[in-house]
N, C-alpha and C positions, 0 to 999 in steps of 0.2 A: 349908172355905169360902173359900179365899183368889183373888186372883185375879191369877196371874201371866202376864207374859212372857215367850217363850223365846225371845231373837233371836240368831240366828247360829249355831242349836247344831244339828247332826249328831243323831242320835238314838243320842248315845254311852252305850255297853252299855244300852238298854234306856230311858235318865232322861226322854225325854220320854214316854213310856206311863208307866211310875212317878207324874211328875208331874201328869198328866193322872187318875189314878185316886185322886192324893190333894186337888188342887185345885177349887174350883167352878167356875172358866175356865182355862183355858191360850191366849193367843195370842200363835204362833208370826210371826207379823211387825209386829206396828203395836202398841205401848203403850197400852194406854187408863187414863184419866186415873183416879186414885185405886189405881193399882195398886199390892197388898200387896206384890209383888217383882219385880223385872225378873233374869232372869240374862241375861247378855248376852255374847256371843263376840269379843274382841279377836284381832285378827291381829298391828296395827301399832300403835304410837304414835300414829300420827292419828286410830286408831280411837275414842282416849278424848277425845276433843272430843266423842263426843256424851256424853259423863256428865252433862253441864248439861241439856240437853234429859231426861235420864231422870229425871235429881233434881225436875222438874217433873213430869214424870207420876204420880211413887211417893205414897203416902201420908206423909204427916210420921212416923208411926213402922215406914214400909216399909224397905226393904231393895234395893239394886244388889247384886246378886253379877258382878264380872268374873270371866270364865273366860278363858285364854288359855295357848299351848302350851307346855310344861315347856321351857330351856335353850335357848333363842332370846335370845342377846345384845341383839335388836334390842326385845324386849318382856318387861321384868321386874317383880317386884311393885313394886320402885322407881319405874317409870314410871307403874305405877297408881295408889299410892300420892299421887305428888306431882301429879298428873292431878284426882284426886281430891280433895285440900287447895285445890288452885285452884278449886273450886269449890263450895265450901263441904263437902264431904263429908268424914268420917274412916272410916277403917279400922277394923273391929272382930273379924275374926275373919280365919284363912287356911286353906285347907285345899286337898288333892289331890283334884280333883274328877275326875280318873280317873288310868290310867297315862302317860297325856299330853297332861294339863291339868291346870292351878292353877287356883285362886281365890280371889280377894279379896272380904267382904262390907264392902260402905260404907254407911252411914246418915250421917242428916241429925244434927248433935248437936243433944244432948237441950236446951241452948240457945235455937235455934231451932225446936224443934216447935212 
């Protein structure tokens, strides 16, 4: 029943049909407001300026998953992380969201819900 976003993402091995068959929406470009998760596709650095803007869409006990591409000097969980902390987000989880991509999950703390 959730209702997430995919933005940026390739339909690597398969996860947006995955997603789409476990979700009650999937939309693939534009956030709509109240949503249970956004997974989102960083390239660069500058791409996590829109974290502020997402942390507004999600639901107070939703979830941002950044995905971004393994061993690129220019974009590390460090950059996410501290991307993240600036805008009120923490880190809570990390994982290999495929052969080449990471992920970082960020929620709101439980503070502020």
């Amino acid at each position: 029943g959730a209702i997430v976003a995919a933005l940026g993402l390739d339909d690597e091995r398969g996860f947006l049909a995955e997603l789409r068959g476990r979700a009650a929406a999937v939309h693939p470009a534009q956030p709509p407001k109240d949503a249970d998760m956004v997974v989102f596709r960083a390239e660069a650095e500058g791409d996590l300026a829109r974290l502020a803007a997402l942390e507004r869409v999600i639901r107070r006990d939703g979830a941002i998953w950044v995905v971004w591409p393994k061993g690129r000097p220019a974009l590390k969980e460090d950059h996410v992380r501290a991307a993240a902390l600036k805008v009120g987000l923490v880190d809570v989880k990390v994982c290999a969201f495929s052969e080449t991509l990471s992920a970082l999950k960020l929620m709101v703390p439980v503070a502020r819900r």
